[in-house]
C-alpha angles and dihedrals in degrees: 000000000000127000089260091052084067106152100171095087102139123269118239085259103052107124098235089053096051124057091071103187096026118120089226082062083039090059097041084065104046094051093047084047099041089064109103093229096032079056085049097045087053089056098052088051092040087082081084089240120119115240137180122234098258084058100053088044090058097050091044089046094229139125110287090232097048087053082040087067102042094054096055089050091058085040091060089055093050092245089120133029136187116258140185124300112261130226121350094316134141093293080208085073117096111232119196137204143204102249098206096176082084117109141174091246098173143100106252096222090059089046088064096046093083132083114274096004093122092059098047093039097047076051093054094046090045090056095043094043087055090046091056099046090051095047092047090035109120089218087065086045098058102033079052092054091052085070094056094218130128115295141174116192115159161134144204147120132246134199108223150164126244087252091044087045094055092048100048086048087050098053080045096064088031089062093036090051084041085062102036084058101044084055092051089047094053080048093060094039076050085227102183115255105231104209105223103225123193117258128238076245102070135061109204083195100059127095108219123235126279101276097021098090086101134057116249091248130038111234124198096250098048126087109187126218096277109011096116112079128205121267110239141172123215121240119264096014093110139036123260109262092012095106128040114254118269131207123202113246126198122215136178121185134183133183102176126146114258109261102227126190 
């Protein structure tokens, strides 16, 4: 049987799969997320387009039975989840899908409760703090500009009300489920994915110099780090009770093409 013919996927019973909201299902999570190829493997299905095994090792560029092995570990926690075949493919072939219903349901202090949670949780901060840094880095920013192509990259805070709060999120997700579909539609169309590779030109592991971390000239589609400046009001222009309490919220967001080698 070959790494796509996969048939273990976990059952709707299987113990690490139920408990949604436990810390114990909390940690289970954290541990199968907190893997460097399991977090890379997420990537690659976080396109929102199902995939088998031999096509995530070829994007990855690892051996189809080492991803074999990783995905049945996500599969065991519920993140991902087998699918249809797609297209008129082998309908023997396992195809696998990004489940993104899963959620970290759970208080932090009762996550680390439990035996071996500060290992797997110092794992999981580590990969996403590298993650970060690597998104926000201005290195990524400017190797990103040489390809001319759409990009957000930018910061700010906002004082807002819990309405307001709850209708910027929403227009968040609603952004962030606009793009995932649009990526499974150009799947089904079978639009060829060109790989943005980074130039001679560029060096990713350079820091550019003080007063380059904007392009000489501010596009449309472009919002640049800072550029977004708090709301305020000013003190004494309203009446006490007469507008809901706000909290400042901090956002950063990025849409930059993926740098590939």
């Amino acid at each position: 049987m070959s790494e796509d013919q996969e048939t273990d996927e976990p059952g709707p019973t299987d113990p690490e799969v139920d408990g949604q909201g436990t810390p114990e299902r909390a940690l289970s999570l954290l541990r199968a997320m907190g893997h460097p190829t399991r977090s890379a493997i997420l990537r690659v299905l976080g396109t929102g387009i199902p995939m088998r095994v031999s096509d995530v090792a070829e994007d990855l560029g690892l051996p189809p039975n080492l991803i074999s092995y990783h995905v049945r570990q996500l599969a065991k926690v519920g993140i991902v989840h087998k699918v249809p075949p797609v297209g008129p493919k082998d309908r023997r072939e396992t195809w696998w899908a990004y489940d993104r219903t899963v959620s970290l349901q759970a208080n932090l202090d009762s996550i680390r409760a439990l035996p071996g949670a500060d290992v797997a949780l110092a794992a999981f901060e580590d990969l996403e703090a590298q993650r970060t840094m690597e998104l926000f880095s201005l290195s990524r920013l400017e190797a990103a500009q040489e390809f001319e192509w759409p990009i957000v990259h930018g910061s700010g805070f906002a004082d807002l009300t819990y309405e307001q709060a709850k209708d910027v999120t929403s227009s968040f997700w609603e952004v962030f489920e606009h793009a995932l579909e649009t990526s499974r539609e150009n799947s089904r169309k079978g639009v060829p994915r060109k790989a943005a590779s980074g130039s001679s030109e560029t060096d990713l592991t350079k820091v550019p110099e003080a007063g380059r971390t904007e392009p000489d000239h501010m596009e449309a589609d472009r919002v640049e780090p800072g550029s977004a400046e708090p709301c305020s009001v000013e003190p004494g222009s309203v009446e006490p009770g007469s507008v809901e309490e706000v909290r400042r919220y901090e956002f950063r967001v990025a849409f930059l093409p993926v740098i590939e080698d």
